[in-house]
Kinemage of the C-alpha trace (Angstrom):
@kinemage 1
@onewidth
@group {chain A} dominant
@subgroup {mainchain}
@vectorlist {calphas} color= white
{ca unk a 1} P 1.790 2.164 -10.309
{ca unk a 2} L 5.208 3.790 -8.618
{ca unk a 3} L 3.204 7.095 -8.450
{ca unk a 4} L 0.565 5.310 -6.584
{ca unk a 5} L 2.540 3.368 -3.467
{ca unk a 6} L 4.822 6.596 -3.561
{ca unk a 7} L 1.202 8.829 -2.379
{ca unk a 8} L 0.677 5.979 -0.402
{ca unk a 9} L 3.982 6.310 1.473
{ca unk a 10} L 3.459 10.212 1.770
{ca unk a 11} L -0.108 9.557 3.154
{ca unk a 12} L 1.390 7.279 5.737
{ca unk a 13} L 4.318 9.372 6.816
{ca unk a 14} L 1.740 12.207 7.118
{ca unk a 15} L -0.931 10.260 9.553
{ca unk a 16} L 2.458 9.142 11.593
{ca unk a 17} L 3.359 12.466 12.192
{ca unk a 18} L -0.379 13.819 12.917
{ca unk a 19} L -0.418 10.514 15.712
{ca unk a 20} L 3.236 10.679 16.767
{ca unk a 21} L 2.050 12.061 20.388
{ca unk a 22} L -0.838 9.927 20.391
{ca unk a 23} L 1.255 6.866 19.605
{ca unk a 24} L -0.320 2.980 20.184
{ca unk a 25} L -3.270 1.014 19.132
{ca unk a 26} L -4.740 3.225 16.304
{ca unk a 27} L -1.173 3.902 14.361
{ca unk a 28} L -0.786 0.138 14.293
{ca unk a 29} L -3.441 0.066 12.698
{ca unk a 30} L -3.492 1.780 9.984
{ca unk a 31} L 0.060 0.813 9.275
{ca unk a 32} L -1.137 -2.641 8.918
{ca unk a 33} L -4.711 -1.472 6.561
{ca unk a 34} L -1.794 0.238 4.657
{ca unk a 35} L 0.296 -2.903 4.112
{ca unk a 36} L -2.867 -5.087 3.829
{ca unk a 37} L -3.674 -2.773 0.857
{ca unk a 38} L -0.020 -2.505 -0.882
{ca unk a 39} L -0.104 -6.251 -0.596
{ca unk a 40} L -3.504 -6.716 -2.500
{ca unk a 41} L -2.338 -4.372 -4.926
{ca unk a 42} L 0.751 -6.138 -5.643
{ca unk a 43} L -1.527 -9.261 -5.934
{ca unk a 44} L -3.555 -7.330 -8.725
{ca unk a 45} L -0.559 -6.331 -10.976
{ca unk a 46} L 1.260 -9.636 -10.763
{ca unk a 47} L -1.951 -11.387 -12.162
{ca unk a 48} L -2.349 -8.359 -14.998
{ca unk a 49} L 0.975 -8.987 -15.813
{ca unk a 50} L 0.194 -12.640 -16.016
{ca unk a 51} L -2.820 -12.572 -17.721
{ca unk a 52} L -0.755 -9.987 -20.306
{ca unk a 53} L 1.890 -12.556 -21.160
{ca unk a 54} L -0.121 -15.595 -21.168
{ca unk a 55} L -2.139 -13.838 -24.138
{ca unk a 56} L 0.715 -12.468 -25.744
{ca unk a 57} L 2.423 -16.150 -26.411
């Protein structure tokens, strides 16, 4: 999962550089679809990893 939020950085740092002289509204935006995502994703693992240990016992 590292390899996936570290492509996810790169693709961020990438569109902030394209939209560095644009600036505003739309780079906001997809900053925050960006952390909307990492946070849903984070959701998903912690209740796999859940779900893992509760069957394990």
């Amino acid at each position: 999962m590292d390899s996936v939020f570290l492509l996810i950085d790169i693709f961020i740092l990438g569109i902030i550089l394209l939209l560095m002289h644009e600036g505003g509204l739309i780079l906001k935006k997809i900053i925050k679809f960006f952390k909307l995502l990492k946070r849903r994703i984070d959701i998903l693992n912690a209740e796999a990893e859940l779900k893992f240990i509760l069957e394990n016992q």
